[in-house]
N, CA, C and O atoms as a GROMACS GRO file, in nm:
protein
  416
    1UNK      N    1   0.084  -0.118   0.000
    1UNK     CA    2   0.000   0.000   0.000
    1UNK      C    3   0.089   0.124   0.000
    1UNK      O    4   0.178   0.144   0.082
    2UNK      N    5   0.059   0.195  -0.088
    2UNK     CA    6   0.139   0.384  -0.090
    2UNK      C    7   0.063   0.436   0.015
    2UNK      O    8  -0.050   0.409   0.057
    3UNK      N    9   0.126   0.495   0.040
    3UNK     CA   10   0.140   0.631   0.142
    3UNK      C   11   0.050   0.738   0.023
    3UNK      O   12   0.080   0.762  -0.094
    4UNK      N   13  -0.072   0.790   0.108
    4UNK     CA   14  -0.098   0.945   0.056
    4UNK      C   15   0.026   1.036  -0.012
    4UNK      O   16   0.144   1.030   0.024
    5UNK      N   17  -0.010   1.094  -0.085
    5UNK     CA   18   0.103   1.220  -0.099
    5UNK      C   19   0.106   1.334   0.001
    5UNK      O   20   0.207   1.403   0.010
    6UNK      N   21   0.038   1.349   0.050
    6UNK     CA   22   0.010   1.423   0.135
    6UNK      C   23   0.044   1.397   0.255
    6UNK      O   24   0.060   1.493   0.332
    7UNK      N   25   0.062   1.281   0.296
    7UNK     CA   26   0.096   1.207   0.405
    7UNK      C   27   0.226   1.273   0.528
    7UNK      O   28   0.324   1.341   0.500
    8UNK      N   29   0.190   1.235   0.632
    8UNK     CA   30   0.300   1.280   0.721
    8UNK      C   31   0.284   1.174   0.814
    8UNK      O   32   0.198   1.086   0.808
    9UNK      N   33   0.388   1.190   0.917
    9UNK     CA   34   0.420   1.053   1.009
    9UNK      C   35   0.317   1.122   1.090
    9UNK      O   36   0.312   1.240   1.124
   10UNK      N   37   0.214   0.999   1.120
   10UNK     CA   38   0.127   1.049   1.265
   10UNK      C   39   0.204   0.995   1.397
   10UNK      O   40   0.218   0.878   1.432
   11UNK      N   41   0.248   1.105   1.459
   11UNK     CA   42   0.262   1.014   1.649
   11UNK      C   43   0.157   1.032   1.749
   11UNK      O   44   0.093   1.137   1.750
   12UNK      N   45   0.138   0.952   1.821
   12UNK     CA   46   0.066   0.964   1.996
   12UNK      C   47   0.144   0.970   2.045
   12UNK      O   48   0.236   0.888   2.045
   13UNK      N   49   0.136   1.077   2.110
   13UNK     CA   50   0.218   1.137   2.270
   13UNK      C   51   0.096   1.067   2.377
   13UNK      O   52  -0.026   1.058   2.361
   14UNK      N   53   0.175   1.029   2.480
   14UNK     CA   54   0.094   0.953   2.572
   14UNK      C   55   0.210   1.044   2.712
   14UNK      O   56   0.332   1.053   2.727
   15UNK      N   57   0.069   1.104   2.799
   15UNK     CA   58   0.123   1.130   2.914
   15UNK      C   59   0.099   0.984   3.042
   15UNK      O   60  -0.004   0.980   3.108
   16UNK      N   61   0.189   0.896   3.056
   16UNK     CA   62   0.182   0.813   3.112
   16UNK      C   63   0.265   0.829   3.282
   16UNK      O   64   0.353   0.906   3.322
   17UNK      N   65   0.189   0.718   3.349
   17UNK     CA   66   0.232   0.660   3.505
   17UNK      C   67   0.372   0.600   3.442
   17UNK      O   68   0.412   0.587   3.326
   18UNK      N   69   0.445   0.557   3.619
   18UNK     CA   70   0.566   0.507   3.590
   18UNK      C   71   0.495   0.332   3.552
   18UNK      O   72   0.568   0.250   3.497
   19UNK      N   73   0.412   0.312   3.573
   19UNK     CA   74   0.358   0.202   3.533
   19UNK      C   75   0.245   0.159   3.405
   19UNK      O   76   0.180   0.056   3.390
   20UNK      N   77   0.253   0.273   3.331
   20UNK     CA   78   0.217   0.293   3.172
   20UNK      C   79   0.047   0.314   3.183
   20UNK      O   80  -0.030   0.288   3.091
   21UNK      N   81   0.021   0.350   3.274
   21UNK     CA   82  -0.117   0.400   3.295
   21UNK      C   83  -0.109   0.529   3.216
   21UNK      O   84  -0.010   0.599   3.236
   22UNK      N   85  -0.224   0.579   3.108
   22UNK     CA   86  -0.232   0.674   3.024
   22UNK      C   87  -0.360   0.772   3.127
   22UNK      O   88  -0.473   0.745   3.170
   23UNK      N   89  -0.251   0.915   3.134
   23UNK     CA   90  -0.326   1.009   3.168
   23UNK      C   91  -0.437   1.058   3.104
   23UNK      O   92  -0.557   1.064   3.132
   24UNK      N   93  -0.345   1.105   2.977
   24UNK     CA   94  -0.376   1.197   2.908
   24UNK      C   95  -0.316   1.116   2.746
   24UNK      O   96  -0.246   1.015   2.737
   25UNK      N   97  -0.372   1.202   2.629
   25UNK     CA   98  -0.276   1.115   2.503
   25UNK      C   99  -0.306   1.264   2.416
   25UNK      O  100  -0.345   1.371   2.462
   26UNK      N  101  -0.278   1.233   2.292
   26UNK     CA  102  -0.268   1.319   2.174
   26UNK      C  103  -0.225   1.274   2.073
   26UNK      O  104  -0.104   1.255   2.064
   27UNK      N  105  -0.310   1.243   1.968
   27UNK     CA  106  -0.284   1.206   1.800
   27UNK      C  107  -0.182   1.355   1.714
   27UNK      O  108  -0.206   1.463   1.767
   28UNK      N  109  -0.114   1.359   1.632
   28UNK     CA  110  -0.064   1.464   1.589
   28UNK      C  111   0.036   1.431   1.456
   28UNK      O  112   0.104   1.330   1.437
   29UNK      N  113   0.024   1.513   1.397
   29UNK     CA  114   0.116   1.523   1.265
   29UNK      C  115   0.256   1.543   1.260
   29UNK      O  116   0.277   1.650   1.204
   30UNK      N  117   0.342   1.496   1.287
   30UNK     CA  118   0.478   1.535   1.197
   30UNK      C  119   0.511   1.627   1.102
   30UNK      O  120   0.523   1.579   0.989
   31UNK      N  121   0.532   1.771   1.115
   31UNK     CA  122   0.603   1.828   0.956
   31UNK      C  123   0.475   1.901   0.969
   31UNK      O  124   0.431   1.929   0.858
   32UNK      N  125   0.407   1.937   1.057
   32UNK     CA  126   0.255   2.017   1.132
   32UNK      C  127   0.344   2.129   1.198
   32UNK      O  128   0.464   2.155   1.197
   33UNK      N  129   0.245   2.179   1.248
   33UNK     CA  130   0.260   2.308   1.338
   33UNK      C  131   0.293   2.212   1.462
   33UNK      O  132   0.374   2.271   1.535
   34UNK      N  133   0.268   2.119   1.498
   34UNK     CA  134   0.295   2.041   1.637
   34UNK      C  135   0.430   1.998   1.624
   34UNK      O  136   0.490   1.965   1.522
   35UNK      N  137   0.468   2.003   1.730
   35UNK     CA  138   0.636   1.923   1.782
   35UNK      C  139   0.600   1.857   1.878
   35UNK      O  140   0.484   1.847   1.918
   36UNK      N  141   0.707   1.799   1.928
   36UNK     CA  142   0.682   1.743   2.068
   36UNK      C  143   0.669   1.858   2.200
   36UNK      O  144   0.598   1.841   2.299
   37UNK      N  145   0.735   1.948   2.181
   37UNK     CA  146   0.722   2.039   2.282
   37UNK      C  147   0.608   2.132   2.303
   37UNK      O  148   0.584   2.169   2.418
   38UNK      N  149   0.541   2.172   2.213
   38UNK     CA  150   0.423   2.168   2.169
   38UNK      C  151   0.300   2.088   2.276
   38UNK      O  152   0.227   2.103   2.373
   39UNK      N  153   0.358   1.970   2.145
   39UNK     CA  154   0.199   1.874   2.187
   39UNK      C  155   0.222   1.847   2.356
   39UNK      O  156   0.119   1.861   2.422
   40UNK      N  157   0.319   1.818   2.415
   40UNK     CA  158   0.354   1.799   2.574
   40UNK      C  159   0.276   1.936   2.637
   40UNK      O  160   0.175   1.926   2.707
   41UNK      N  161   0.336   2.062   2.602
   41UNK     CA  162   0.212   2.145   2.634
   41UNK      C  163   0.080   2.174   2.647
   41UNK      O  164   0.005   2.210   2.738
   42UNK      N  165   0.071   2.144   2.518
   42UNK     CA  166  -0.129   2.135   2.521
   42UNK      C  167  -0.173   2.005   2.591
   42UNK      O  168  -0.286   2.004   2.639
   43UNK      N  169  -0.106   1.911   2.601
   43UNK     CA  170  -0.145   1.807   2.727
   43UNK      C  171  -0.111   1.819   2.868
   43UNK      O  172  -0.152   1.738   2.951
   44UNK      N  173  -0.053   1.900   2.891
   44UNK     CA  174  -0.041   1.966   3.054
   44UNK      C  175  -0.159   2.077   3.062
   44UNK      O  176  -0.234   2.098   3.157
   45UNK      N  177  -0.156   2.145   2.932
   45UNK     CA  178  -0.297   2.271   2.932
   45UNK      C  179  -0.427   2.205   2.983
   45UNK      O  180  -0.507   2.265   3.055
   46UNK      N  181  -0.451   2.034   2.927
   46UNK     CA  182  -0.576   2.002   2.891
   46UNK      C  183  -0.568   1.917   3.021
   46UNK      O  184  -0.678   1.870   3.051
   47UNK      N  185  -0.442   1.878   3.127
   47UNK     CA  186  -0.489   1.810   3.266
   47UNK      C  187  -0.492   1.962   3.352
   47UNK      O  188  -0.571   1.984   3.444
   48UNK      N  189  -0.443   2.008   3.328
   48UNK     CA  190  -0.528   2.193   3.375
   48UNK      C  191  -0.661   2.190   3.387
   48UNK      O  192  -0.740   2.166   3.478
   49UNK      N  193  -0.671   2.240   3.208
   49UNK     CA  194  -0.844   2.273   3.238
   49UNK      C  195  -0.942   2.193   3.282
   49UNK      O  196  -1.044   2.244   3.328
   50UNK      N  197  -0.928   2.075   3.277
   50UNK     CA  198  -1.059   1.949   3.273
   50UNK      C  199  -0.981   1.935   3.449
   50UNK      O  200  -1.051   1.864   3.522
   51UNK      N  201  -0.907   1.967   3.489
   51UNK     CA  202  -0.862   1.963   3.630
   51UNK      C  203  -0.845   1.811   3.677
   51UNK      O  204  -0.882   1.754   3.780
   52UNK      N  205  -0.774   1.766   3.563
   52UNK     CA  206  -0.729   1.633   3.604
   52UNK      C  207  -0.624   1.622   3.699
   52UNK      O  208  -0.532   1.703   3.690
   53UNK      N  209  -0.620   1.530   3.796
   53UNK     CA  210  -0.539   1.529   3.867
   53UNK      C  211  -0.382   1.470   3.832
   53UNK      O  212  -0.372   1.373   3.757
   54UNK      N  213  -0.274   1.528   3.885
   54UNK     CA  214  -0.166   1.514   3.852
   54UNK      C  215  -0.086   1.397   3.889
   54UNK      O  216   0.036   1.394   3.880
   55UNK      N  217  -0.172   1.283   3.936
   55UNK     CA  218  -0.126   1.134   3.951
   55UNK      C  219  -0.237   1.086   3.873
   55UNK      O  220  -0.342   1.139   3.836
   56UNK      N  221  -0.163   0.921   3.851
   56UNK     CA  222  -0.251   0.823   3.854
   56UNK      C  223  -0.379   0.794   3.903
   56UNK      O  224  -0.393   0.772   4.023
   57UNK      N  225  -0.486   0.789   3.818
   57UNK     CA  226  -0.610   0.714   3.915
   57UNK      C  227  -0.609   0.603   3.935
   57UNK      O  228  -0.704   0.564   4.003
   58UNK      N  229  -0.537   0.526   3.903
   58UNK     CA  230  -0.569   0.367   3.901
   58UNK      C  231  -0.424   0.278   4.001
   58UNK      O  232  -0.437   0.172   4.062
   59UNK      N  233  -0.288   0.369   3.988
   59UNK     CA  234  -0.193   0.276   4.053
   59UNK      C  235  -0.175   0.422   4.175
   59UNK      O  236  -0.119   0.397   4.281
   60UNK      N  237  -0.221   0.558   4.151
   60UNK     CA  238  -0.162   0.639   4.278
   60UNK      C  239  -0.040   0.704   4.237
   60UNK      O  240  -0.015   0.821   4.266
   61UNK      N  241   0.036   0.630   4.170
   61UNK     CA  242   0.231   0.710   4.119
   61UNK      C  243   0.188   0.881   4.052
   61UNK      O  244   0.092   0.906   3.979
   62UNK      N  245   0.266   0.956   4.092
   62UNK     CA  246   0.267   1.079   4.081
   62UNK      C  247   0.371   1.110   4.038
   62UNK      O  248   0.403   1.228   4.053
   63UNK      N  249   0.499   0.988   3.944
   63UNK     CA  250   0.609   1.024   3.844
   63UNK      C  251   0.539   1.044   3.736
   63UNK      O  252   0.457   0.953   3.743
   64UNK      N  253   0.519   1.097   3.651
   64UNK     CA  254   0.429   1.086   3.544
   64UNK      C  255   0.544   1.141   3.427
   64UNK      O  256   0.618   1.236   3.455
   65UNK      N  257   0.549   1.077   3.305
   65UNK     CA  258   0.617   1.124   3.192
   65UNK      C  259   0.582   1.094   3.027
   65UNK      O  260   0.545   0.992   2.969
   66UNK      N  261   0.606   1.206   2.991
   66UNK     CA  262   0.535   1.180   2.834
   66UNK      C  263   0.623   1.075   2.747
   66UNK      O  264   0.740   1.053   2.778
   67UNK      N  265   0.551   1.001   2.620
   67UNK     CA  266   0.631   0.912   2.566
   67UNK      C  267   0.546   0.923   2.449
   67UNK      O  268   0.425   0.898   2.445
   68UNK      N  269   0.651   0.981   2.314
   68UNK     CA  270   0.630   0.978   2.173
   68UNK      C  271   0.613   0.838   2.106
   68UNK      O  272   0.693   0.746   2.124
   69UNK      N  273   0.504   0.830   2.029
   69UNK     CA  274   0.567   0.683   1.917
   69UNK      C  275   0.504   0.732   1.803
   69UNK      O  276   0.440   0.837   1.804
   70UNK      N  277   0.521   0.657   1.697
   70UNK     CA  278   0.507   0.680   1.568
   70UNK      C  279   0.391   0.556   1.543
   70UNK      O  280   0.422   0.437   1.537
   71UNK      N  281   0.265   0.601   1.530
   71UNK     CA  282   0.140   0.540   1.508
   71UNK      C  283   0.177   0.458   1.344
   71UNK      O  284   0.262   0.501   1.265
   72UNK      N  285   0.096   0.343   1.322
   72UNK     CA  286   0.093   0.272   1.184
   72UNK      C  287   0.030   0.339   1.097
   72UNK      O  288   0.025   0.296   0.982
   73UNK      N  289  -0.065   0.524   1.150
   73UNK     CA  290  -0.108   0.545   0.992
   73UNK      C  291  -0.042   0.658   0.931
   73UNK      O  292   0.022   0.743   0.992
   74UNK      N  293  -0.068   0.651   0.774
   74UNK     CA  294   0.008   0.747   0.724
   74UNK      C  295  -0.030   0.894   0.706
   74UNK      O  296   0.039   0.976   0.645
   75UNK      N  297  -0.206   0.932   0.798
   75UNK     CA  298  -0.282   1.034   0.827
   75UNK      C  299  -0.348   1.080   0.914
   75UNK      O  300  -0.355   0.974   0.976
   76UNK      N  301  -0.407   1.151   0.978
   76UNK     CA  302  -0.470   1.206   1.094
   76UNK      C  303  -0.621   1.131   1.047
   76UNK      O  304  -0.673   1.046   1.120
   77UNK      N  305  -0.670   1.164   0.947
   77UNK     CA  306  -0.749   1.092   0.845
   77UNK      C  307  -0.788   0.955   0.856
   77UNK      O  308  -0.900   0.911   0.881
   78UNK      N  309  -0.704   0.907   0.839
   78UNK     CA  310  -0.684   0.760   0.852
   78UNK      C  311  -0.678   0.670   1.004
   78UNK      O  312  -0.704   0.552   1.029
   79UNK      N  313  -0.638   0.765   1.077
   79UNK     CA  314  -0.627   0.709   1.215
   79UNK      C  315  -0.757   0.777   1.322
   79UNK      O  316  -0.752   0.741   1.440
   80UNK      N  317  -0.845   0.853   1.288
   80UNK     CA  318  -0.916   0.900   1.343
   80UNK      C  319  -1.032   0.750   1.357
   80UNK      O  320  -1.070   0.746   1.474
   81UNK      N  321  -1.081   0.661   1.294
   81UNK     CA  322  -1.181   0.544   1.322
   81UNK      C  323  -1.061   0.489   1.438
   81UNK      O  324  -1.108   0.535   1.542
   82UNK      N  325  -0.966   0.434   1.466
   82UNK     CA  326  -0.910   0.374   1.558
   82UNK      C  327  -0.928   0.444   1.655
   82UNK      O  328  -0.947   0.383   1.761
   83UNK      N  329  -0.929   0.568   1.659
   83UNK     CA  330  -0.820   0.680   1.797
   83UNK      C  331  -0.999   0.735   1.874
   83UNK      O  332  -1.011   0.801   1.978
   84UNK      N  333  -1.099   0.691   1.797
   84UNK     CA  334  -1.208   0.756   1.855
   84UNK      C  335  -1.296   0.602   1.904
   84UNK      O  336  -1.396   0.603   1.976
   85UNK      N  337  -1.233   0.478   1.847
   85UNK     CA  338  -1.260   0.370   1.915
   85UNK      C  339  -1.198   0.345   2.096
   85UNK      O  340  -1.242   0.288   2.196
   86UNK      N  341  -1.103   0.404   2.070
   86UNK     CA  342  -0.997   0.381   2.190
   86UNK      C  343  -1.052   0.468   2.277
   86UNK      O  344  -1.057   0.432   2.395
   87UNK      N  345  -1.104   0.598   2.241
   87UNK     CA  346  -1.142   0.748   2.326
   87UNK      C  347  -1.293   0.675   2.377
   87UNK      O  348  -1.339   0.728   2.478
   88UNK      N  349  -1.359   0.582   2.330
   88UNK     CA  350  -1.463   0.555   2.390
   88UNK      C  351  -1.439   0.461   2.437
   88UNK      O  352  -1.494   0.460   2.547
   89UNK      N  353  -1.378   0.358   2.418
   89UNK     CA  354  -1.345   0.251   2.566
   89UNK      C  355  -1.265   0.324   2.676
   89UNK      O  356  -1.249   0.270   2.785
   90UNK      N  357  -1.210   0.459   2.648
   90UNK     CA  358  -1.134   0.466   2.789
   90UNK      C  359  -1.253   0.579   2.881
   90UNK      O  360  -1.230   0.634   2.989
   91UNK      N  361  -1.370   0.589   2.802
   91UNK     CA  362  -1.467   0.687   2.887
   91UNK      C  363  -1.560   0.574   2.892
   91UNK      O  364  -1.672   0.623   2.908
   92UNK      N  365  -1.568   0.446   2.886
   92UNK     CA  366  -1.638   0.327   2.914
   92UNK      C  367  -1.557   0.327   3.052
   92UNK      O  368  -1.624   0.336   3.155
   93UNK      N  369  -1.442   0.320   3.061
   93UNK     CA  370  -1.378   0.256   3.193
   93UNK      C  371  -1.359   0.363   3.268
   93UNK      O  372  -1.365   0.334   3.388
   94UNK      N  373  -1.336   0.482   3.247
   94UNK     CA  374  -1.348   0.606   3.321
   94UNK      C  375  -1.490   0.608   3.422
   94UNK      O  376  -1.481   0.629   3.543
   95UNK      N  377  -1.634   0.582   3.343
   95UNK     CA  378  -1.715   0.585   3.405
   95UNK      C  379  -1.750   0.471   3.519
   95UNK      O  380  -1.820   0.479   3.621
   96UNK      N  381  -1.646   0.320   3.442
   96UNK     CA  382  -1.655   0.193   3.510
   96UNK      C  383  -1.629   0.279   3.674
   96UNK      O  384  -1.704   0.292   3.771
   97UNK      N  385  -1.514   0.316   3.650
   97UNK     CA  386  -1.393   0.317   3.789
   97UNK      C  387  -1.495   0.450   3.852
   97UNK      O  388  -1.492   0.477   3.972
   98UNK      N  389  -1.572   0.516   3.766
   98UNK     CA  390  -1.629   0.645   3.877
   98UNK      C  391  -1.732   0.588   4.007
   98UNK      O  392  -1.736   0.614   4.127
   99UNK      N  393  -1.824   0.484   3.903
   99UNK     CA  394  -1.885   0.371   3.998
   99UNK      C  395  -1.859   0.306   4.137
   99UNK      O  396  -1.941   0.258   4.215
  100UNK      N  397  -1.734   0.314   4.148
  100UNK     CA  398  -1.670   0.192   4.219
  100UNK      C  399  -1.698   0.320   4.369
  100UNK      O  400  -1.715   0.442   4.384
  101UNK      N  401  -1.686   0.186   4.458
  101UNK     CA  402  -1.687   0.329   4.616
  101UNK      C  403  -1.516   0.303   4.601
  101UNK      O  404  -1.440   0.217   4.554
  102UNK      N  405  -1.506   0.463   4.688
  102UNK     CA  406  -1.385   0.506   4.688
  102UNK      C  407  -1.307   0.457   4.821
  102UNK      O  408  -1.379   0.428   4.916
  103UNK      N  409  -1.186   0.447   4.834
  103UNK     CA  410  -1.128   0.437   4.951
  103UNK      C  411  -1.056   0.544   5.008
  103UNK      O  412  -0.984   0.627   4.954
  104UNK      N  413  -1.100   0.521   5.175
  104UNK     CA  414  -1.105   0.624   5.287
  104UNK      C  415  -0.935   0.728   5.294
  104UNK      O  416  -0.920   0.816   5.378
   0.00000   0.00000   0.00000
């Protein structure tokens, strides 16, 4: 399969636990207005505004660090049916874990 012409490398930045629990994430273009320094920003902006908390919900660790990879598609386009499959199982389990009673 070719690559679009148009095409650019898509990465996910994932703001992750020291134990790979995903805070926060971000789909983004390569050879875009986004960099990594950038996109790391607007994902500290966006556990700001939505006032996410600055640990883990699920293991507690409060090392938290971002980690680039280079996604399999060759478009924002193209990866948007995966990346909005994933965005609704993790607000499936977001709401799972809101359920749960909390501890003291």
């Amino acid at each position: 399969m070719q690559a679009p012409e148009h095409s650019m490398p898509v990465y996910v930045t994932q703001y992750l636990c020291e134990q790979r629990h995903c805070i926060v994430a971000m789909a983004w273009e390569d050879g875009g207005a986004e960099t990594r320094d950038t996109v790391e920003h607007k994902l500290l902006s966006i556990t700001r505004e939505m006032k996410i908390n600055p640990w883990c919900g699920l293991c507690g660790s409060a090392k938290l660090h971002f980690e680039h990879a280079l996604s399999p598609f060759a478009t924002l386009a193209e990866a948007m049916p995966s990346l909005n499959e994933c965005q609704e199982a993790q607000r499936l389990t977001r709401e799972h874990f809101a359920r749960l009673p909390k501890p003291n």
